[in-house]
N, C-alpha and C positions, 0 to 999 in steps of 0.2 A: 504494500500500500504506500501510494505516493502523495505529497501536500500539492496543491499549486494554488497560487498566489491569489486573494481578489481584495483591491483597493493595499491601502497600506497596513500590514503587517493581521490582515483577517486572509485566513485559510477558508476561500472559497467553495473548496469540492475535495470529497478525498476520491482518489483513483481507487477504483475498487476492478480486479479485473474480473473480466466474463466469464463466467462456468462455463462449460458447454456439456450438455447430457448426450447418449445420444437415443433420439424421440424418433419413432416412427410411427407414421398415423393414418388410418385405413379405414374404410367406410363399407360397410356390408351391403347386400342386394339390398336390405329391408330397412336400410336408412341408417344403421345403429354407426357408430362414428368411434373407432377404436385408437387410443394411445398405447404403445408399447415401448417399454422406457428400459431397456436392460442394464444390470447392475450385481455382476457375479462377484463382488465383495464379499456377501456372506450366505448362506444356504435360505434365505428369503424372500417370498413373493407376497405383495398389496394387490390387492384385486379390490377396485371399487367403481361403482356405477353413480353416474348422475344423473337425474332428471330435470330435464329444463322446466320444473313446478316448483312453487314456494309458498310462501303465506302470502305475497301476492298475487298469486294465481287465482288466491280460491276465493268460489263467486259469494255476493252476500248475502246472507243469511245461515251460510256454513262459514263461521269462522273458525278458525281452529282446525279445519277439515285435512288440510298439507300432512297437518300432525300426525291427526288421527290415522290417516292412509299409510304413515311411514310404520306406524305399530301394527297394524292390520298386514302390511308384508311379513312379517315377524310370527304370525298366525297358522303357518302351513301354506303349501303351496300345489301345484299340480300332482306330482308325485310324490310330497313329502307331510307326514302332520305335523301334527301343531309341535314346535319346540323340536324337529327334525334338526332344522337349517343350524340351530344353536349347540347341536349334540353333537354333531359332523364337523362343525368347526372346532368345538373344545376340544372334542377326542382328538381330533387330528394335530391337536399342540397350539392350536391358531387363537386368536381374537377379534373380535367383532365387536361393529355397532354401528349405528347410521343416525343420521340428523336433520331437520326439517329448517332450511332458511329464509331467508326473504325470495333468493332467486333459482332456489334447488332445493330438492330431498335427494339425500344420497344415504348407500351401501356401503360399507366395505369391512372387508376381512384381512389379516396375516397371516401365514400359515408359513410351515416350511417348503420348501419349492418345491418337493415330491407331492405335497397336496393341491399342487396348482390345477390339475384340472376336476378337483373336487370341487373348487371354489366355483371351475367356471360352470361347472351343472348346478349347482347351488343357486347363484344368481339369476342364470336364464331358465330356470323351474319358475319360479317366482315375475321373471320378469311376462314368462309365457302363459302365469292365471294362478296369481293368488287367490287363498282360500275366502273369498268373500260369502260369508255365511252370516245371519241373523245373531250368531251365539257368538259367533267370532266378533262382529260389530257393535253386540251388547257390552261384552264383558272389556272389549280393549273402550269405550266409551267411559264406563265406571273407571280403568286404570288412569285414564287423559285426566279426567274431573279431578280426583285423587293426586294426581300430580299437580295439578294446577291447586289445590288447598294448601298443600306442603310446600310447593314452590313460589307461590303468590300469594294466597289471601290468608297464608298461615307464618308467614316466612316478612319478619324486618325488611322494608326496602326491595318487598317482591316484587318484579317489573320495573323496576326502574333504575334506568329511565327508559329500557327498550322499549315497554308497553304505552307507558304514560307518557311521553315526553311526544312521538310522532301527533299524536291527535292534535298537537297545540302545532308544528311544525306544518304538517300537511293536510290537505282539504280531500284527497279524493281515499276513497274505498280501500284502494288498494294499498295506498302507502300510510293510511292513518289508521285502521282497524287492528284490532287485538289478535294478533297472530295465535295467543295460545288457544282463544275460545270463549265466548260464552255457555255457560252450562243448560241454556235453552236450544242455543242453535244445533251443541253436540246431541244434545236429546231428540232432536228432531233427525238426526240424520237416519237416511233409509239404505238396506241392502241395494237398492237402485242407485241411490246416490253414489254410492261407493261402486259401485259395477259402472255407472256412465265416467266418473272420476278416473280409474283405474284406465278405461277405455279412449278416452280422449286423452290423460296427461302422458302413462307408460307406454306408449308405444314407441318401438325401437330408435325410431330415427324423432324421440327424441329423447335421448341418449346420451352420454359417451360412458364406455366403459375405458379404464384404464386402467395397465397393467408393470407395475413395473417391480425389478428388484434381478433373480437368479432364473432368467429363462432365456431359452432363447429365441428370438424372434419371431423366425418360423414356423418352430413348431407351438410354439401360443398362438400363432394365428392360426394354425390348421386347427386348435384345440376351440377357439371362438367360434371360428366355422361348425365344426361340429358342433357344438352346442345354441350358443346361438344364428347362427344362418337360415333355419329351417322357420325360430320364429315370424310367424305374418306378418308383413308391412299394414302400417295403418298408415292413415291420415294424419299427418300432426298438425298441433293447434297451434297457428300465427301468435305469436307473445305480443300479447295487448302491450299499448304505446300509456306507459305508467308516468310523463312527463306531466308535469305542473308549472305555474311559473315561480320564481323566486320570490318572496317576503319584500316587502316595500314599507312595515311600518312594525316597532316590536310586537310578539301577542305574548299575552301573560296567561299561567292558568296557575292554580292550586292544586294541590291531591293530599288529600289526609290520609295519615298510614297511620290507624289505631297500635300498630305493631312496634313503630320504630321508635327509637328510646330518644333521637336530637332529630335535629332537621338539616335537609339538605334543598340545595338548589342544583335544577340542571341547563344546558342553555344550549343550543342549535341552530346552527347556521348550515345552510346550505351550501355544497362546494362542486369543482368542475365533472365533470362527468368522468369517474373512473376506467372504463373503457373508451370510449371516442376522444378523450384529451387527459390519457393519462399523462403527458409531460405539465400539464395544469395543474393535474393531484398530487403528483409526487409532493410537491413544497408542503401540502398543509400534513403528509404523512410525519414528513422531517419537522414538522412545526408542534405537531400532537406532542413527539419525544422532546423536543427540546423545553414545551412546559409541564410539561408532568415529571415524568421522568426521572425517576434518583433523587434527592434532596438534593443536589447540587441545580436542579431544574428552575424555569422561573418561577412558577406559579404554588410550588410545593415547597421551596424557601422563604418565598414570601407570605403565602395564606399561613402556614405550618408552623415553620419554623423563627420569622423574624416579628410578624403582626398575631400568631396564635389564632385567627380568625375562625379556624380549621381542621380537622382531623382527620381528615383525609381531601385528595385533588386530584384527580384524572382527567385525561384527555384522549379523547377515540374517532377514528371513522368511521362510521359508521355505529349500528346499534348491536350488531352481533362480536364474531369475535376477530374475523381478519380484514385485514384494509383492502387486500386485494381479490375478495372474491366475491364483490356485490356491484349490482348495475346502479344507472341513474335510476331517481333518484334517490341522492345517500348525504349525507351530513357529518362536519364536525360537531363533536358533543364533548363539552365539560359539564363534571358532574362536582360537585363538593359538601361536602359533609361538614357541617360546624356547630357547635354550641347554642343552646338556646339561648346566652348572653351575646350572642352575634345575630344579628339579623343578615338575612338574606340579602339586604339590599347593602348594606357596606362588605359581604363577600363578592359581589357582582362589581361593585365597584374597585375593589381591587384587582379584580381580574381585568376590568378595563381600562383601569392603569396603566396595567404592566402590557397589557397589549399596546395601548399608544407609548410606554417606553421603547416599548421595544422597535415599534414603527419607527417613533423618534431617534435612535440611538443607533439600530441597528443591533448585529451580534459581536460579543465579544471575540476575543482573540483568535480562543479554544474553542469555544462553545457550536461552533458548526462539526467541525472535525468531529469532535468526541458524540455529538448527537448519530451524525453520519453511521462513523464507525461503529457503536452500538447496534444499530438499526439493522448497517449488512451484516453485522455479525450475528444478529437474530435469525435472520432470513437463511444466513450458508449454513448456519448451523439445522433449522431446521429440514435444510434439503441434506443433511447429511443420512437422516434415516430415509429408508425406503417408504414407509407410510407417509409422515411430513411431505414429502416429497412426489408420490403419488395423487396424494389429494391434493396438492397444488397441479400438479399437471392437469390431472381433472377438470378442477375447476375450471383454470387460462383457459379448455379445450372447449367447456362449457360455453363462457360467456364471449371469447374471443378468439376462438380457431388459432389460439398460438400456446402449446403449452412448453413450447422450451422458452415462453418470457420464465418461465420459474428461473432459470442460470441467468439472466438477465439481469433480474431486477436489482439487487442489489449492489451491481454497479451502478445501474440509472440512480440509484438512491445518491451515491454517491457523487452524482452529476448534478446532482440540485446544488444552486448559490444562495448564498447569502441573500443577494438582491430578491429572488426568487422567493424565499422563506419571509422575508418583508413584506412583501406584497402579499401573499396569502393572508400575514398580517391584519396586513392593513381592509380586509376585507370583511373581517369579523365586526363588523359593526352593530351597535343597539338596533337601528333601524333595519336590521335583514334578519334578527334574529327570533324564535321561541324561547322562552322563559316556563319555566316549571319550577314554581317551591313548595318542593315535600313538608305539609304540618306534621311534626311528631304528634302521636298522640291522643290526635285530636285535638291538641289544643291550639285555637290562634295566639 
C-alpha cells in the first residue's frame, strides 16, 4: 500500500491494489445465471442462491410475506421433508442459513467439497417446488409472529431504526412499509398466496446461483446442469421502478419504545444511487467510517467521549447490514443513543457541527488514510473466506452483472479523496433529511 499526495501534506487516496479472483459466469436454457469462482486453498465449497425478491417486492397487504416464503423453503421440498435439506447439510459436516433483504432472499450452505453436489440437489429440489402446504404455512406463520415478539415488540430498540426510521424517510409502499410484518397481514396469508408468490418471484432466470471455493469449473457446471437444467423456464417479473424523489424540507417523527431504558435519535439522508453511480457512493461509504468508527472517529469523540452527550454513535448505508448489496433507493443513517439528561435536539446539533466542521476544515493529516485503510482491510479480509466471498459475488451478480467488483472494491475504496468525502459532507443537510426520536419508556 502506497500514500499519494492531495493539497498540502493530507494523504488523499491510499493505493490499494486489485485482487483478481478468477469468476466464470454462465447462464442456463431456463434463465438461471450461474457464478463459479474456484478456490483450491482448502477442501471447501459455498453454494448459494439469490432471488431477485425482497421486502420490496412484496405486494400490500402481505407485509412480511419475503420472510415468511424464505422459512417456508426450509419446510420440505419436492423430494425431500420437512427438516430433510437441514439433516443432509449437518450430516455432511456443512452449515447453512438464508436471509430475507430489501432487494433479495437468499440460500446458502458450506460443506466440504466432496459434498458439492449434494448441495446442488439440495437447492434445485426446492428451487423446482417447495412444500407449500396449509400446515407448512400455518405453523412457519406462528414461528414469523414469535420472532417478530422476541425481536421487536419484546426486545429494547427492536427495529430501529431499520423498521421505524424508512416510514419518516420515504413515501411509497415499497420502501417505507414494515419488512418484518404485520401480524394481521401474516394471518391473512393463503396457500395460494404463497403458490402465486413462489411462482412468479422463484423462477430460475430469476436467479443467480453461485459457487465458489475447491471445484473445478467444469465439472460444477456439468453438476448444475444436471441438477438444475431440467428445471422449467418461467416468466420473470420486470423489478418494479422503487425511485422517489429526494427530501426538500426536514420530516420529524417520534416512536415510543415502552422497552428501552434512555433515548435515542436517528437521522437519514438520502445518497447516490449505489449501482448506476457507485463512484458517487463510495465517498459517503468512506464518510460512514470516518465518523463513527473507533473512538479516534469524529462523531464518537465528540458525542462520547469529549461532550458525554452519548452512549453510543453509529453511522450506516443503508438499513440492513452491507453497503454494497442494496439498490436505489438507500440512505445514510446515524443513529445515537444518549441520556435522558441530553435531549435529542442538542445531540443533532452536534452532529451538525461537526458535519459543517468538517465541510469547513476538511480532513486531517491521517484521518483519510487510516479510514481508507480500515475499510479495505474489512472488505480483503472478508473475501478471504470462501463464504464472505461467495455471497459477495452473488450478490455484485444479483444486482449488477459484475461479481469480480468483489476484488475490486477495495481499491476503489481506496481511490476516494478527500475533496470527494467533503462533499458527500456537505450534502447531509437539515433540509434533505428524516429525523426519528426514540421516547424511552414512554415517557416524553
Amino acid at each position: 500500500m502506497t500514500w499519494t499526495g492531495y493539497g498540502p501534506g493530507v494523504p488523499a487516496s491510499l493505493t490499494v491494489p486489485t485482487t483478481s479472483y478468477d469468476v466464470r459466469r454462465h447462464k442456463l436454457r431456463n434463465g438461471l445465471r450461474v457464478v463459479l469462482a474456484p478456490d483450491r486453498s482448502a477442501p471447501v465449497v459455498a453454494v448459494a442462491v439469490y432471488y431477485d425478491v425482497g421486502i420490496r417486492s412484496e405486494p400490500e397487504g402481505r407485509t412480511g410475506f419475503a420472510h415468511l416464503f424464505e422459512h417456508l423453503m426450509f419446510q420440505g421440498s419436492a423430494s425431500l421433508e420437512k427438516m430433510e435439506h437441514v439433516n443432509y447439510v449437518i450430516s455432511s459436516g456443512g452449515t447453512f442459513n438464508g436471509s430475507t433483504r430489501l432487494d433479495y432472499t437468499n440460500y446458502y450452505e458450506v460443506l466440504p467439497s466432496n459434498a458439492l453436489e449434494r448441495a446442488l440437489f439440495l437447492e434445485s429440489d426446492r428451487m423446482r417446488s417447495p412444500r407449500v402446504t396449509e400446515e407448512n404455512l400455518r405453523n412457519q406463520i406462528d414461528v414469523v409472529k414469535e420472532e417478530i415478539r422476541v425481536n421487536i415488540l419484546n426486545e429494547p430498540y427492536g427495529g430501529f431504526p431499520w423498521l421505524t426510521l424508512p416510514p419518516v424517510l420515504f413515501d411509497t409502499f415499497p420502501n417505507a412499509h414494515n419488512g418484518y410484518g404485520a401480524f394481521e397481514d401474516l394471518e391473512g396469508a393463503t396457500v395460494e398466496d404463497a403458490s402465486e408468490f413462489f411462482k412468479r418471484y422463484y423462477a430460475p432466470g430469476n436467479a443467480v446461483l453461485a459457487i465458489g471455493g475447491d471445484i473445478d469449473p467444469d465439472e460444477a457446471l456439468a453438476l448444475v446442469e444436471k441438477h438444475f437444467g431440467d428445471i422449467p423456464r418461467r416468466t420473470t417479473p420486470p423489478r418494479p421502478d422503487f425511485s422517489e424523489p429526494d427530501l426538500t424540507e426536514e420530516r420529524r417523527a417520534e416512536h415510543v419504545d415502552r422497552n428501552a431504558a434512555t433515548p435515542a435519535v436517528a437521522l437519514g439522508w438520502r445518497v447516490p444511487d449505489p449501482v448506476a453511480d457507485l463512484d458517487a457512493y463510495l465517498p459517503f461509504v468512506v464518510l460512514a467510517e470516518l465518523l463513527t468508527r473507533g473512538d479516534a472517529s469524529r462523531l464518537r469523540s465528540r458525542l462520547v467521549h469529549d461532550d458525554h452527550l452519548a452512549s453510543d454513535v453509529s453511522a450506516s448505508l443503508g438499513f440492513m447490514e452491507d453497503a454494497f448489496d442494496v439498490r436505489d433507493p438507500t440512505a445514510f443513517v446515524v443513529t445515537a443513543h444518549h441520556a435522558a439528561d441530553a435531549t435529542s435536539d442538542q445531540v443533532v446539533s452536534a452532529i451538525d457541527d461537526e458535519l459543517a466542521r468538517l465541510v469547513r476544515d476538511g480532513l486531517t493529516d491521517d484521518e483519510l488514510g487510516r479510514v481508507q485503510a480500515r475499510t479495505a482491510a474489512t472488505l480483503l479480509s472478508r473475501n478471504d473466506f470462501v463464504l464472505g466471498r461467495t455471497l459477495a459475488m452473488a450478490s455484485l451478480e444479483q444486482q449488477r452483472q459484475e461479481p469480480g467488483l468483489v476484488g475490486e472494491l477495495p481499491a476503489r475504496i481506496g481511490a476516494v479523496t478527500a475533496e470527494q468525502v467533503v462533499q458527500a459532507a456537505r450534502t447531509l443537510r437539515p433540509d434533505r433529511r428524516a429525523r426519528l426520536d426514540l421516547i424511552a419508556g414512554g415517557q416524553r
